[in-house]
Residue frames as a rotation matrix with the C-alpha (Angstrom) as fourth column:
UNK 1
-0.637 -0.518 0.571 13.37
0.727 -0.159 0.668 1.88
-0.255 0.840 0.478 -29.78
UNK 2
0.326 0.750 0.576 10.04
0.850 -0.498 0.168 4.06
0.413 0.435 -0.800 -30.23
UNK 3
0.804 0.004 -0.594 11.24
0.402 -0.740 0.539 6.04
-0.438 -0.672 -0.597 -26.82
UNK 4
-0.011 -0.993 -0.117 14.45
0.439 -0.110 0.892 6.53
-0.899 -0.042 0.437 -28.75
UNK 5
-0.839 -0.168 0.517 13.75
0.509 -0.576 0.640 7.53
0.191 0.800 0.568 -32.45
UNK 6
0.511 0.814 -0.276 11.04
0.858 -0.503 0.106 10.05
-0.053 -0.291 -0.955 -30.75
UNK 7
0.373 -0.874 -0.311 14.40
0.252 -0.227 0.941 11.61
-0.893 -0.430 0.136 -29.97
UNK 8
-0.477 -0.811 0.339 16.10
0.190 0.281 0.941 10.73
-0.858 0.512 0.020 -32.89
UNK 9
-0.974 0.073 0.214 13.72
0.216 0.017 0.976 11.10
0.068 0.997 -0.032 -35.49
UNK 10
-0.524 0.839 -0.149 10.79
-0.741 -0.535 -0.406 12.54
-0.420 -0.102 0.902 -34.17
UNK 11
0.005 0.707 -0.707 8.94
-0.828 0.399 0.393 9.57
0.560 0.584 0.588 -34.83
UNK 12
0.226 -0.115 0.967 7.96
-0.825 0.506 0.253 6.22
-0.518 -0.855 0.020 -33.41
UNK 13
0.999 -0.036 -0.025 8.22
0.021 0.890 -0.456 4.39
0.039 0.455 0.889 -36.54
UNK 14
0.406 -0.878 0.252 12.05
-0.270 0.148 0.951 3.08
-0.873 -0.455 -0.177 -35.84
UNK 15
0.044 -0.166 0.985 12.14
0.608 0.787 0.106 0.74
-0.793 0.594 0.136 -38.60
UNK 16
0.871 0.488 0.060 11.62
0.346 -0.521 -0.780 3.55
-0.349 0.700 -0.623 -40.91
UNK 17
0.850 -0.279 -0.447 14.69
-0.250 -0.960 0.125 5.17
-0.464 0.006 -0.886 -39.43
UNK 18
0.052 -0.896 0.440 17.65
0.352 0.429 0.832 2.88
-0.935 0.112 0.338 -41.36
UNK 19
0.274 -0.453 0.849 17.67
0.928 0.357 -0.110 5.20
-0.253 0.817 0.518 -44.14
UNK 20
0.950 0.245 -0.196 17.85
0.276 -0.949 0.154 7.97
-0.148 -0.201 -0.968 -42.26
UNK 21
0.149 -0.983 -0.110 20.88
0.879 0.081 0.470 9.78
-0.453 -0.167 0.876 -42.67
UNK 22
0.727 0.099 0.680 22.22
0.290 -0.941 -0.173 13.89
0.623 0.323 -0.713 -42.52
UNK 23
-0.670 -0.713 -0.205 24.51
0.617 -0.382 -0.688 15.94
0.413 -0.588 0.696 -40.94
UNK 24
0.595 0.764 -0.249 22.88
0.642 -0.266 0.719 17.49
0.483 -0.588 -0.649 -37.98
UNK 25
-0.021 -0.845 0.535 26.15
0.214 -0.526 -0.823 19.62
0.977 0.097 0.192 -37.06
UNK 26
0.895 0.044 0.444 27.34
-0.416 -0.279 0.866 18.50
0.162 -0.959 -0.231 -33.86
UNK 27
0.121 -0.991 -0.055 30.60
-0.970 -0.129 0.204 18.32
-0.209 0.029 -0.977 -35.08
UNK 28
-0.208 -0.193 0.959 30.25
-0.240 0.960 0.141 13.97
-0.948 -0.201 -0.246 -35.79
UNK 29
-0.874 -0.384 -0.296 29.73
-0.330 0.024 0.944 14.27
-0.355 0.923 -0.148 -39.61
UNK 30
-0.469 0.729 -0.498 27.04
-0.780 -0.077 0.621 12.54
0.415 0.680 0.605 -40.66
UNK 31
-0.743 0.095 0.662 24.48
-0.486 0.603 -0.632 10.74
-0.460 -0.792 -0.402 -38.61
UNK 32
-0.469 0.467 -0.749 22.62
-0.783 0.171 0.598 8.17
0.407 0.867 0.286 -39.92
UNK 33
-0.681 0.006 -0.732 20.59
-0.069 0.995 0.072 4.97
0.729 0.099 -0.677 -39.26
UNK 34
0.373 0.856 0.358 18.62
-0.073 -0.358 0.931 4.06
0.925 -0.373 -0.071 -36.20
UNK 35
0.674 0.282 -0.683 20.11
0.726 -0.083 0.682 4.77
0.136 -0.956 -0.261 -33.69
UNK 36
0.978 -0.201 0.055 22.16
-0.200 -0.980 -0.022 7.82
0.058 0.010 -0.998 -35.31
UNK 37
-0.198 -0.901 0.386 26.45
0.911 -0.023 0.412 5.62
-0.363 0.433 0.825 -36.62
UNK 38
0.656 -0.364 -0.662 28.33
-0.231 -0.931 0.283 9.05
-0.719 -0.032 -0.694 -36.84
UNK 39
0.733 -0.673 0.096 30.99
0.125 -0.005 -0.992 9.19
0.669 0.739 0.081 -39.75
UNK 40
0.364 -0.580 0.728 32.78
-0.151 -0.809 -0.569 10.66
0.919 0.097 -0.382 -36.97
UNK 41
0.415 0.120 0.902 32.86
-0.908 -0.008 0.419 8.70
0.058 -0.993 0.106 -34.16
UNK 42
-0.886 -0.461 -0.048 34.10
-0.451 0.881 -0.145 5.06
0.109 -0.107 -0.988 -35.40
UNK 43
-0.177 0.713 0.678 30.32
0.012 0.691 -0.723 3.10
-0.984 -0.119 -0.131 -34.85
UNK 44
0.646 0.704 -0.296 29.39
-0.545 0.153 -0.825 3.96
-0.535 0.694 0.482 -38.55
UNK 45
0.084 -0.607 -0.790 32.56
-0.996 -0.027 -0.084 2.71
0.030 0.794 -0.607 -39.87
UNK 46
-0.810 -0.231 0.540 32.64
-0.295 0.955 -0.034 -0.49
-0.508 -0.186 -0.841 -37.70
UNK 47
-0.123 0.668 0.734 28.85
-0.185 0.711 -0.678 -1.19
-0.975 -0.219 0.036 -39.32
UNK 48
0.534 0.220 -0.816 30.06
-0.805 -0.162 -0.571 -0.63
-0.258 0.962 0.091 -42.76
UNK 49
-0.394 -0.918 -0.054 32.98
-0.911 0.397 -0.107 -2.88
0.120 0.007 -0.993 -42.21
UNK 50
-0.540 0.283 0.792 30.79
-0.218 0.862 -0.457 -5.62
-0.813 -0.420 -0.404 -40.95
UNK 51
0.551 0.708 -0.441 28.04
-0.500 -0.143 -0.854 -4.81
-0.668 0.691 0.275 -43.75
UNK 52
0.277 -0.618 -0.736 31.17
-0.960 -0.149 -0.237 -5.46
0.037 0.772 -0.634 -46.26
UNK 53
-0.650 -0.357 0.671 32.12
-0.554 0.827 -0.096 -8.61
-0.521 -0.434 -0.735 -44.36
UNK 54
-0.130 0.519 0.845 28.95
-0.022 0.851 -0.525 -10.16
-0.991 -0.087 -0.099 -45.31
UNK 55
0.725 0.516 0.456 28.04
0.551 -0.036 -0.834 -8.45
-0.414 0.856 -0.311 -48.58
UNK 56
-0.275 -0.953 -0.130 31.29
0.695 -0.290 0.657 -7.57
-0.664 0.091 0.742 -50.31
UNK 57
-0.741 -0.021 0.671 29.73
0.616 -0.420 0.666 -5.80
0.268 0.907 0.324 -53.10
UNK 58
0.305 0.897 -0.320 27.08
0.940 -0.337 -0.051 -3.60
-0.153 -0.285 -0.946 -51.32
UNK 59
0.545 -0.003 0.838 26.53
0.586 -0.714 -0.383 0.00
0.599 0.700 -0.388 -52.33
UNK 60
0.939 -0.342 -0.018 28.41
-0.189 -0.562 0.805 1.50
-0.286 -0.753 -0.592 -48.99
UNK 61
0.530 -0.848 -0.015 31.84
0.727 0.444 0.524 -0.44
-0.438 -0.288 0.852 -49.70
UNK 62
0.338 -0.484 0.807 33.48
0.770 -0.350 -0.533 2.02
0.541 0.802 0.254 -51.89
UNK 63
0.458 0.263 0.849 33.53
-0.240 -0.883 0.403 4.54
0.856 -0.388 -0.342 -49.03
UNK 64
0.838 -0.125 -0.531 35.12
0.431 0.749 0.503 2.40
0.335 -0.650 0.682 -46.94
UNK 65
-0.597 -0.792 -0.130 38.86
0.799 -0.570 -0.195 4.79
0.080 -0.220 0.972 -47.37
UNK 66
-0.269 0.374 0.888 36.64
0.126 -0.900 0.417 7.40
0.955 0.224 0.195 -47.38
UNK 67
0.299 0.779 0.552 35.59
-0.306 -0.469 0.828 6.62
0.904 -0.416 0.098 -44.07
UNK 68
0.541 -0.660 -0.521 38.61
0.785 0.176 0.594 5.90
-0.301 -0.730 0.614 -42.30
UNK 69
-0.352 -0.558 0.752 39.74
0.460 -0.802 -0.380 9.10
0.815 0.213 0.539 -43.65
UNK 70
-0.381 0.266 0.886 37.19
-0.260 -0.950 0.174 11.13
0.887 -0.164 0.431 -41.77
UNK 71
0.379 0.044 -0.924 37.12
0.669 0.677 0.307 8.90
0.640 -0.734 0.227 -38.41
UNK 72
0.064 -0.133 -0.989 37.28
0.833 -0.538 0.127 11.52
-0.549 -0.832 0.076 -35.42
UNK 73
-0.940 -0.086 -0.330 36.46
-0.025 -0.948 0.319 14.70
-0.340 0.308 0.889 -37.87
UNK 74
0.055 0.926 -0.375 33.45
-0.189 -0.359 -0.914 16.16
-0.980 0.122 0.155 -39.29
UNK 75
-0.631 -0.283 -0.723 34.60
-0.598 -0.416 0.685 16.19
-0.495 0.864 0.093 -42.61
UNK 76
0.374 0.467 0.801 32.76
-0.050 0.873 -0.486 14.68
-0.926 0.142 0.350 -45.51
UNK 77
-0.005 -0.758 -0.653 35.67
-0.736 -0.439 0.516 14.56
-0.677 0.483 -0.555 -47.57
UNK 78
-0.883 -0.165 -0.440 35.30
-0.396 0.766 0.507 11.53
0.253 0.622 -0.741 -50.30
UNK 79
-0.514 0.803 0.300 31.71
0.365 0.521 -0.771 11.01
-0.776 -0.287 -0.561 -49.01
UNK 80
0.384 0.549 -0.742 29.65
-0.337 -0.665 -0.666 14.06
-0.860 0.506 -0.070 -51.06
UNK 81
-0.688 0.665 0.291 28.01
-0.722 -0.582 -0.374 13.87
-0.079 -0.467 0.881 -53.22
UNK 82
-0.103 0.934 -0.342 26.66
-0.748 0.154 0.646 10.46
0.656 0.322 0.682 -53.37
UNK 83
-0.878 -0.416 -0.239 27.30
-0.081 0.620 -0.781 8.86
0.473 -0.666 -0.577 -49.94
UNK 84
-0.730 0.512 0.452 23.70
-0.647 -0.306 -0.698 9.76
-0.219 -0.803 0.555 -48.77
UNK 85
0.155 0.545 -0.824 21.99
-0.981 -0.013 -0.193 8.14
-0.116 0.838 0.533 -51.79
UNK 86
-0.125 -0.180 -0.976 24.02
-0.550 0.831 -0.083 5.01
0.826 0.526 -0.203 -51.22
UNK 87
-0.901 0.178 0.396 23.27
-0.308 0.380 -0.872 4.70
-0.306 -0.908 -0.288 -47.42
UNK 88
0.024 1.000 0.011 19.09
-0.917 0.026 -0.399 4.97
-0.399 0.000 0.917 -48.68
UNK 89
0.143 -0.003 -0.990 20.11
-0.534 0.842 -0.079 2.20
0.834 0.540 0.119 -51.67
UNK 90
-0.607 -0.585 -0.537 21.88
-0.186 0.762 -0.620 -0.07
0.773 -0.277 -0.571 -48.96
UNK 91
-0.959 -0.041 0.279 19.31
-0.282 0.172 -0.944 0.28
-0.010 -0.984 -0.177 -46.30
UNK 92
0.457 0.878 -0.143 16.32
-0.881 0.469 0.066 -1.23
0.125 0.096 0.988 -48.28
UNK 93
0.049 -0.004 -0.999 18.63
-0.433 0.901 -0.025 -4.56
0.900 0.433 0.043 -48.29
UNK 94
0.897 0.437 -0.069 17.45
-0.116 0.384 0.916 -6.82
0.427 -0.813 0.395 -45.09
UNK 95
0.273 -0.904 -0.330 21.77
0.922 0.344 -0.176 -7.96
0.273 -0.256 0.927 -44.55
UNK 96
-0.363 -0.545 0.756 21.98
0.393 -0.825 -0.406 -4.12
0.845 0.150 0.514 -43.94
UNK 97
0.116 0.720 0.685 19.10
-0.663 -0.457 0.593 -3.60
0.740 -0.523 0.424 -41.72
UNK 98
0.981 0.150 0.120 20.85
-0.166 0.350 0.922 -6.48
0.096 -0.925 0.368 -39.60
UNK 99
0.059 -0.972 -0.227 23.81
0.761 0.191 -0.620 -5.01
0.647 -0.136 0.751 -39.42
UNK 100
-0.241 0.130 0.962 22.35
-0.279 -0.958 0.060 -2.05
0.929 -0.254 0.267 -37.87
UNK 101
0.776 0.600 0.191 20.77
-0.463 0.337 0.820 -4.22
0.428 -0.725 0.539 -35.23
UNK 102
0.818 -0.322 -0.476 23.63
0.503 0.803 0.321 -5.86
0.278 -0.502 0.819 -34.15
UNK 103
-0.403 -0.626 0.668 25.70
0.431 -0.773 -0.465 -2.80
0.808 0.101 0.581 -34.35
UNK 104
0.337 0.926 0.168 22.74
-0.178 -0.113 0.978 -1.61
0.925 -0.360 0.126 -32.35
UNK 105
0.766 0.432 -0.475 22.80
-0.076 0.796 0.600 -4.32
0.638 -0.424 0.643 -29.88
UNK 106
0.668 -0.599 -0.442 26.33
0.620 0.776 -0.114 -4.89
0.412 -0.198 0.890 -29.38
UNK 107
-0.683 -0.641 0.349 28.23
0.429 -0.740 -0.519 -1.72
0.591 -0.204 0.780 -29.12
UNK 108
-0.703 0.225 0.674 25.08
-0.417 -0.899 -0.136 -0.04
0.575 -0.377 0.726 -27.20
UNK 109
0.365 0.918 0.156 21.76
-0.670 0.143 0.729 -1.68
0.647 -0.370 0.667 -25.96
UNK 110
0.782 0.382 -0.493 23.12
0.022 0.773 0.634 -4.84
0.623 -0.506 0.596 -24.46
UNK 111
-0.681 -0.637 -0.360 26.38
0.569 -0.152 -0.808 -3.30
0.460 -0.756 0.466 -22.08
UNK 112
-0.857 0.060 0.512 23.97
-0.244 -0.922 -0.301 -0.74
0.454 -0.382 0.805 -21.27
UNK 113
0.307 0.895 -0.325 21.34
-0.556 0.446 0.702 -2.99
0.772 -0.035 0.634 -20.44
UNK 114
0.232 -0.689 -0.686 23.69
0.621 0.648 -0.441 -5.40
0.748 -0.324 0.579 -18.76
UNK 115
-0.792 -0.591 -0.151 25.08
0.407 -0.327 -0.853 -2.57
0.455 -0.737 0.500 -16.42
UNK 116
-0.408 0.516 0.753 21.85
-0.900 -0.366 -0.237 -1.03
0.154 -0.775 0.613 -14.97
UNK 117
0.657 0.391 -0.644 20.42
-0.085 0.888 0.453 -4.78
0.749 -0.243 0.617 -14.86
UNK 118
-0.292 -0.940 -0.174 24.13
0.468 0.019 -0.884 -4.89
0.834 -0.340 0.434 -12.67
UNK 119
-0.925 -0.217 0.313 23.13
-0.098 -0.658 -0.746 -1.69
0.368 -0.721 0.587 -10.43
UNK 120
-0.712 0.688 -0.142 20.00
0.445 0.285 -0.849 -3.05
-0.544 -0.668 -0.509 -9.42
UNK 121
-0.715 0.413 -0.564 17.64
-0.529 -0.847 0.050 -0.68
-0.457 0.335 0.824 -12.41
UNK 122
-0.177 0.570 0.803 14.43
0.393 0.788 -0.473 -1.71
-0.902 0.232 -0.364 -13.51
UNK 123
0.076 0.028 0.997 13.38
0.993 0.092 -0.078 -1.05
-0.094 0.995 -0.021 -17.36
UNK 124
0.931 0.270 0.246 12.86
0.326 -0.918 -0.226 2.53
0.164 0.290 -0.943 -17.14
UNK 125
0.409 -0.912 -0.032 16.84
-0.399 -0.210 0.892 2.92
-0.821 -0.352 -0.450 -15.48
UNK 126
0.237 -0.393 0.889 17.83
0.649 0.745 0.156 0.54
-0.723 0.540 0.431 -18.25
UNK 127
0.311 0.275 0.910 16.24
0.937 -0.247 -0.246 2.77
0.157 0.929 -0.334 -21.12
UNK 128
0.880 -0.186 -0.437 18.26
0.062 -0.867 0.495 5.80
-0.471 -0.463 -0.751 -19.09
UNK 129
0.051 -0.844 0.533 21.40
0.034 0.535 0.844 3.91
-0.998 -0.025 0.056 -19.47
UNK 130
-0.431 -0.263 0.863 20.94
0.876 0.106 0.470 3.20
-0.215 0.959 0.185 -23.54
UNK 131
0.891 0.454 -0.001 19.76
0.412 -0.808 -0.421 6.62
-0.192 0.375 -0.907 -24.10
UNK 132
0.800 -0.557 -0.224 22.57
-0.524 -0.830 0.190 8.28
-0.292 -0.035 -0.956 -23.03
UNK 133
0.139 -0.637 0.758 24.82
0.257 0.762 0.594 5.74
-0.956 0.113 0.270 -24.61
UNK 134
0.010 -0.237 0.971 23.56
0.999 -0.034 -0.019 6.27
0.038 0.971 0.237 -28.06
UNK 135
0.714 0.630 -0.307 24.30
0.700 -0.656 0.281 9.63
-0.024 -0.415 -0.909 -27.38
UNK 136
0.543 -0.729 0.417 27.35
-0.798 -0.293 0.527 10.29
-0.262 -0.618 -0.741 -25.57
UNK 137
0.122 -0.543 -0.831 28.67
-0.358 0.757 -0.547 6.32
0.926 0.364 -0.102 -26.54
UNK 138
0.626 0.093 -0.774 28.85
0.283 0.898 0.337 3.85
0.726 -0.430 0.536 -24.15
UNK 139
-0.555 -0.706 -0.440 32.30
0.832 -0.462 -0.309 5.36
0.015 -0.538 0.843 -22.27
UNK 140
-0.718 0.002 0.696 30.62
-0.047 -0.998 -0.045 8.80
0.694 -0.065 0.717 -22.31
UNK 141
0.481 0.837 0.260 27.33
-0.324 -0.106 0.940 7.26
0.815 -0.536 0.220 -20.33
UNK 142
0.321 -0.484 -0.814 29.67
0.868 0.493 0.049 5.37
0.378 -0.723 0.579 -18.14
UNK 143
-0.788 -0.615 -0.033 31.27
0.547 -0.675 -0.496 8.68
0.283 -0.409 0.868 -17.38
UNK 144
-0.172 0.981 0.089 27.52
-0.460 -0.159 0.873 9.70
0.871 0.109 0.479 -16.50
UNK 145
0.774 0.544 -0.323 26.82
0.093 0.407 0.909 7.26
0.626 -0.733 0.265 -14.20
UNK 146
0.090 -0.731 -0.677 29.95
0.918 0.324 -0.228 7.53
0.386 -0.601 0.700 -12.51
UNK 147
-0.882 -0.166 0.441 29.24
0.047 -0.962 -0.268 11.07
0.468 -0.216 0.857 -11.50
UNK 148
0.001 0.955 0.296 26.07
-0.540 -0.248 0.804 10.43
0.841 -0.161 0.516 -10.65
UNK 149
0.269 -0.372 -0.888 27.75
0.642 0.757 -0.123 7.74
0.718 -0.537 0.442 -8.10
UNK 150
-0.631 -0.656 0.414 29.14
0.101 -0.599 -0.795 10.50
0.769 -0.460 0.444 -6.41
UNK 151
-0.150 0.863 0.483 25.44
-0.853 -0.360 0.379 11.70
0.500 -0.355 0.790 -5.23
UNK 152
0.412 0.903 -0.122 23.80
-0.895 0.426 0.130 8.39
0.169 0.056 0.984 -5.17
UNK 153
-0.607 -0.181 0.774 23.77
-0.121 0.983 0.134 4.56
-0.785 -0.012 -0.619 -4.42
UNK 154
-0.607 0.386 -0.694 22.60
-0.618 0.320 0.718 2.74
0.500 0.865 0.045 -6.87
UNK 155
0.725 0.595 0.348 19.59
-0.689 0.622 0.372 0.00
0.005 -0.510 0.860 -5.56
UNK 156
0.606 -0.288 -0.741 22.58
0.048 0.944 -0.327 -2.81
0.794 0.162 0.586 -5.56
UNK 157
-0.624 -0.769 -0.140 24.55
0.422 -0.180 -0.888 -1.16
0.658 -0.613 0.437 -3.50
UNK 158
-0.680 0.312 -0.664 21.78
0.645 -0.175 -0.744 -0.13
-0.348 -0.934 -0.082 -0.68
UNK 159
-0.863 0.426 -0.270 20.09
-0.428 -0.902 -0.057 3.19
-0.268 0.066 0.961 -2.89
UNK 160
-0.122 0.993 0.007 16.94
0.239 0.036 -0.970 4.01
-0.963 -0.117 -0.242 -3.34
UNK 161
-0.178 0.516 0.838 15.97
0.939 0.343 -0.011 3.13
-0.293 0.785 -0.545 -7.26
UNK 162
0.396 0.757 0.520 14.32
0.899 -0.435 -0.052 6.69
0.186 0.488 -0.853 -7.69
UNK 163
0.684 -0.582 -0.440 16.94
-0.071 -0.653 0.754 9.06
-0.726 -0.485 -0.488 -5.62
UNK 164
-0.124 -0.932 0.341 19.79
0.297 0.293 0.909 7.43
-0.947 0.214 0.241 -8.10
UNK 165
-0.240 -0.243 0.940 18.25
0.952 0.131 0.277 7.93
-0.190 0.961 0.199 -11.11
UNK 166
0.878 0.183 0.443 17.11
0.343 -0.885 -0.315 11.46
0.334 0.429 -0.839 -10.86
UNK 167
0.571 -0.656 -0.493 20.65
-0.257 -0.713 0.652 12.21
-0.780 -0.246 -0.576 -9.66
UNK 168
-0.352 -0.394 0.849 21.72
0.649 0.550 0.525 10.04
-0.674 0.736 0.062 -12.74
UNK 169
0.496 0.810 0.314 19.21
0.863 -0.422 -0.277 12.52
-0.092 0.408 -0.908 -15.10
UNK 170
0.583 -0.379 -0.718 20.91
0.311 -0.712 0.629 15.00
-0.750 -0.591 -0.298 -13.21
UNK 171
-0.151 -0.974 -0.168 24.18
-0.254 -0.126 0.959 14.52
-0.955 0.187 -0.229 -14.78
UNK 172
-0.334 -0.070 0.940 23.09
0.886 0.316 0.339 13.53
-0.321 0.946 -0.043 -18.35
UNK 173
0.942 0.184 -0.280 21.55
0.198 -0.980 0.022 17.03
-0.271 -0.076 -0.960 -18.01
UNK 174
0.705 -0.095 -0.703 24.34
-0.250 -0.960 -0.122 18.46
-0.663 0.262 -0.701 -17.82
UNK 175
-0.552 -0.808 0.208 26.71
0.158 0.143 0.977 16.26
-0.819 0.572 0.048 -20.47
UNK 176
0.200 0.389 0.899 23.87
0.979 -0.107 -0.172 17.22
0.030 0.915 -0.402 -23.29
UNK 177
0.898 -0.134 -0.420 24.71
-0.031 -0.969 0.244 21.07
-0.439 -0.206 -0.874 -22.17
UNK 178
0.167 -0.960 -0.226 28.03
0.109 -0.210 0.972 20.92
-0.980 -0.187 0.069 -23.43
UNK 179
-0.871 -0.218 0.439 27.51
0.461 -0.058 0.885 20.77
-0.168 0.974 0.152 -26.82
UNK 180
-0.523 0.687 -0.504 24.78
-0.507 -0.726 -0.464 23.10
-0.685 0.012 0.728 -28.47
UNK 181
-0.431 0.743 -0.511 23.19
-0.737 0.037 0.675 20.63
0.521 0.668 0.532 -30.74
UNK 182
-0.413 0.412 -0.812 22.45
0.568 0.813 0.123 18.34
0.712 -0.411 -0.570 -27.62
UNK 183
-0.999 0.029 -0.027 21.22
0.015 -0.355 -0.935 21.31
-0.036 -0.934 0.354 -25.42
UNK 184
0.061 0.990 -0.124 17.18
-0.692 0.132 0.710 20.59
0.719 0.043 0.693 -26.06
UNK 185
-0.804 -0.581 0.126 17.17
-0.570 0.692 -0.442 18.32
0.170 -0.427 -0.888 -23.08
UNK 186
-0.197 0.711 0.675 13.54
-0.979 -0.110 -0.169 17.27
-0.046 -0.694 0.718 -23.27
UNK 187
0.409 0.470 -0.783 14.02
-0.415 0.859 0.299 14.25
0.813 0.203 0.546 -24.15
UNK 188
-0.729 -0.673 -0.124 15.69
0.282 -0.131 -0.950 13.89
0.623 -0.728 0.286 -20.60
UNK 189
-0.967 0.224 0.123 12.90
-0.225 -0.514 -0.828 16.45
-0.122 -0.828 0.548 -18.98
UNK 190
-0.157 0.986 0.049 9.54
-0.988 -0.156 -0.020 16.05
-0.012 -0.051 0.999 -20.84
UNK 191
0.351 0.001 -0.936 10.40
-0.264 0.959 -0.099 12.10
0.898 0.282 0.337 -20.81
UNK 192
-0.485 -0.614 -0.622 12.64
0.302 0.550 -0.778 10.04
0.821 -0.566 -0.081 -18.76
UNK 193
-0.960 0.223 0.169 12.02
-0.256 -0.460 -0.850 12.53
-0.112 -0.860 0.498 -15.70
UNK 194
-0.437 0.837 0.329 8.25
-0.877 -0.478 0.053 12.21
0.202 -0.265 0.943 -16.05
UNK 195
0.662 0.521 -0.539 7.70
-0.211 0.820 0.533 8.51
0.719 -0.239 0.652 -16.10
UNK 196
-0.768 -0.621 -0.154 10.42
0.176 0.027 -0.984 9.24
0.616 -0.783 0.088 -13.17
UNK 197
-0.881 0.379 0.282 8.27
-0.471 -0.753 -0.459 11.60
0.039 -0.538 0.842 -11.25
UNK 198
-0.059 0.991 -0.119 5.17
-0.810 0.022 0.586 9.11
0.584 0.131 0.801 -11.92
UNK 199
-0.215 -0.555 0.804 6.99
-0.866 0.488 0.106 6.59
-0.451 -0.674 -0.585 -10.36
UNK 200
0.887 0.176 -0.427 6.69
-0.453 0.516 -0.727 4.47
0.092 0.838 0.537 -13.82
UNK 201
0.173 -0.983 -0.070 10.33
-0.888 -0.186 0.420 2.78
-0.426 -0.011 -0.905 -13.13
UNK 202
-0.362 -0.149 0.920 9.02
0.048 0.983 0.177 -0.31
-0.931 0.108 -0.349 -15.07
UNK 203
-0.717 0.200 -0.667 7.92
-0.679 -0.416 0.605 1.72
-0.157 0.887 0.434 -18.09
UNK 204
-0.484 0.838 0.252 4.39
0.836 0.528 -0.151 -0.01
-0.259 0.138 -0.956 -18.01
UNK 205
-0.977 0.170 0.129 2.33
0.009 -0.570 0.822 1.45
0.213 0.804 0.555 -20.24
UNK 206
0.826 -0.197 0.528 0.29
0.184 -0.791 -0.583 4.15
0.532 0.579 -0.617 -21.67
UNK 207
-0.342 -0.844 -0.412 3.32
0.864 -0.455 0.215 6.39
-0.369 -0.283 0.885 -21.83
UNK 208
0.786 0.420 0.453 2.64
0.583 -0.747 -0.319 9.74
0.204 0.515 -0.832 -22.53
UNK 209
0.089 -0.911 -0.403 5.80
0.786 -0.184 0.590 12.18
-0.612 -0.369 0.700 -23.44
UNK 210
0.997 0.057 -0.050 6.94
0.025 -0.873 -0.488 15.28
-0.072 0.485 -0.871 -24.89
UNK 211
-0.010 -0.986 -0.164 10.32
0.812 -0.104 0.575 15.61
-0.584 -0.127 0.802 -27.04
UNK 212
-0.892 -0.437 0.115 11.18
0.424 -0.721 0.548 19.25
-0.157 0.537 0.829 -28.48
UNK 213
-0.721 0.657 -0.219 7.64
-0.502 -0.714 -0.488 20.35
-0.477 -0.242 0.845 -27.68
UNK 214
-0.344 0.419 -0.841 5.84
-0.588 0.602 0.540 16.95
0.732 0.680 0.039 -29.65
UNK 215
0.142 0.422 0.895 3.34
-0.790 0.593 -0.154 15.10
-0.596 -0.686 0.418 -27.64
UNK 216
-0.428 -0.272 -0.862 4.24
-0.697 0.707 0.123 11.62
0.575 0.653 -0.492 -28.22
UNK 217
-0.130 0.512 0.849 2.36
-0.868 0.354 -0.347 8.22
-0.478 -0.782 0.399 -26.52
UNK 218
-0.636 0.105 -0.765 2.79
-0.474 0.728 0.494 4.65
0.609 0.677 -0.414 -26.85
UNK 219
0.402 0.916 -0.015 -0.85
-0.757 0.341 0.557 2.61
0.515 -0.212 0.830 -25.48
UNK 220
0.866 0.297 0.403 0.24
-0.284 0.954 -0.094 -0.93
-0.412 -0.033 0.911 -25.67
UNK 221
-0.012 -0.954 0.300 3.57
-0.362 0.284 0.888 -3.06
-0.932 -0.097 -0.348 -25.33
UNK 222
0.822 0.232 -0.520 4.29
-0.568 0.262 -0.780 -3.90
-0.045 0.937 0.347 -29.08
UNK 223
0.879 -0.373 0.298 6.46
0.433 0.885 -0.170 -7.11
-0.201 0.278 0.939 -30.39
């Protein structure tokens, strides 16, 4: 999560990042939380829905038609102007901040975890895998690694662990190129690729990295 909201939020404090929430214009409306539930994509709506499930009265529900309106558009049509204000209100309460986690978890960390655990990856292939998930979504990394298949074996299937994933890199290269607010790839080059190139494929720490030209470094494995 640190290697990720480096990315995401220029920071390592994660926890901080569940009240994050802006439109970064890359066309997905408003991105929010920690690991970045789009208005526009269907993940923020499923973690309000759940949120609602538990806590019927929480400050997000009211937005709820608002946010099956604007499901696969940018728009922030019935959101403005106090949808941002109620994401901050709702994301001091703890029943919010584990709905993110399990939103988290379920829709992103643990298939992607699961499938490079699958292709034979050790932590550092894993933390390839849920990058480009919360990213691209889960079907977009899958369409990732299946191109990178083309090149490569994977270690289950006979490859060689370091040959797959920089041809895996490869190709997440070039799905952050397609869109111009994902074309900074360093969190791809001055990351991933270097504790590649150190042959770090168990992310064992110090890490030292660089996203968007920030030196970033985590010592010691934290809880």
């Amino acid at each position: 999560m640190e290697l990720v909201s480096s990315a995401e939020n220029s920071s390592l404090d994660w926890r901080a990042q569940y009240r994050y929430v802006e439109d970064i214009g890359d066309g997905r409306g408003y991105t929010a939380g920690i690991i970045g539930f789009c208005s526009g994509t269907g993940d923020m709506l499923e973690l309000v829905e759940a949120y609602t499930a538990t806590s019927p009265d929480n400050p997000l529900a009211p937005y709820l038609p608002a946010l099956r309106a604007v499901n696969g558009t940018d728009s922030h049509e019935g959101l403005d102007p106090a949808f941002v204000d109620a994401w901050r209100t709702a994301a001091d309460d703890p029943v919010f901040q584990a709905a993110q986690d399990h939103e988290r978890d379920t829709v992103y960390f643990d298939p992607s975890v699961a499938l490079a655990v699958a292709d034979g990856l050790g932590a550092l292939g894993q933390f390839a895998y849920y990058d480009a998930a919360v990213m691209h979504g889960f079907d977009g990394m899958q369409g990732v690694r299946a191109r990178a298949l083309a090149r490569a074996a994977t270690p289950a299937a006979g490859g060689d662990e370091t040959v797959y994933l920089d041809a895996f890199l490869d190709e997440r290269v070039v799905e952050m190129d397609k869109e111009e607010a994902h074309s900074d790839t360093s969190r791809v080059d001055d990351a991933q690729r270097v504790f590649l190139r150190a042959g770090n494929l168990s992310l064992t720490p110090p890490l030292r990295w660089h996203v968007y030209g920030d030196p970033y470094e985590i010592a010691t494995l934290q809880d």
